[in-house]
C-alpha positions in Angstrom: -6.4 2.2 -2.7 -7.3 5.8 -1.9 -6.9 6.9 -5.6 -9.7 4.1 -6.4 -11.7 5.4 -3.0 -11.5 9.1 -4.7 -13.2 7.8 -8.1 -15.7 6.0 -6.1 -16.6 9.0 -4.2 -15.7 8.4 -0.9 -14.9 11.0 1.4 -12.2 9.3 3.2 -10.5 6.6 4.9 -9.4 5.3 8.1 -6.4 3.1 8.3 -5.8 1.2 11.4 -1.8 1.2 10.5 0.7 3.4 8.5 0.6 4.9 5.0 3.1 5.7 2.5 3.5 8.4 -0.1 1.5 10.8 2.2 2.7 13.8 0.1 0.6 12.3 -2.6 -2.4 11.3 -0.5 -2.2 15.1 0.6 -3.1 16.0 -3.1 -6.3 14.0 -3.3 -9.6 15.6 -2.9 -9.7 12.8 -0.2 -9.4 12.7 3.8 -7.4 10.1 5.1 -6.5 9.6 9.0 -3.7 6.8 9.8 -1.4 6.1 12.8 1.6 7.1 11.0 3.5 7.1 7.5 5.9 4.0 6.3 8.5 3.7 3.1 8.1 0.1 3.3 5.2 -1.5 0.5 2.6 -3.1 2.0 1.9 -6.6 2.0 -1.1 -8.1 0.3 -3.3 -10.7 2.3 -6.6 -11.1 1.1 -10.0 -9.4 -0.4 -11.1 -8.0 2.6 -15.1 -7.9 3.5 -17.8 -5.9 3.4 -20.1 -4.6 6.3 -18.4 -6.7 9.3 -17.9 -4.6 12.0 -14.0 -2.7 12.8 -12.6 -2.4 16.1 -9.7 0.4 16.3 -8.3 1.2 20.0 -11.8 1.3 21.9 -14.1 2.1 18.9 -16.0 -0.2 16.8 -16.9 1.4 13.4 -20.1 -0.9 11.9 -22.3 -0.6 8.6 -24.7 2.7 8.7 -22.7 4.5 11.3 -21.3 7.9 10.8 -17.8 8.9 11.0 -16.3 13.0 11.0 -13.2 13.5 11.5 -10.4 16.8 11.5 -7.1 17.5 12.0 -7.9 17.0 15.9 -9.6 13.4 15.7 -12.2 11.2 15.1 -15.9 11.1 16.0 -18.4 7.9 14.7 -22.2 8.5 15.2 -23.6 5.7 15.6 -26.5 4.8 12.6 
């Protein structure tokens, strides 16, 4: 997933779970924030959708806002 995300010119990714091979995601010209890192595949259950609205903790990311984020956190502006 984030090797496609890199060759569609996305700046990064936020994942609402864990990630694995973080050494390699560390390599991409990609930024990726995640709760944590995982050995364990994951699981494939479904397509996904497009512009619906993402609630993580007590944010809710939706189409057109803006998202920066560090080593310190996350801030979304909204659109």
């Amino acid at each position: 997933m984030a090797g496609a995300a890199e060759r569609n010119g996305w700046a990064g990714l936020i994942i609402n779970g864990s990630v694995r091979d973080s050494v390699a995601l560390g390599g991409l010209d990609l930024g990726v924030k995640a709760l944590g890192t995982v050995p364990r595949k994951s699981g494939k259950t479904g397509a996904g959708a497009v512009d619906e609205p993402v609630t993580i903790g007590d944010v809710t990311f939706r189409a057109g806002d803006t998202v920066h984020a560090d080593d310190d956190g996350v801030v979304v502006l909204r659109g």
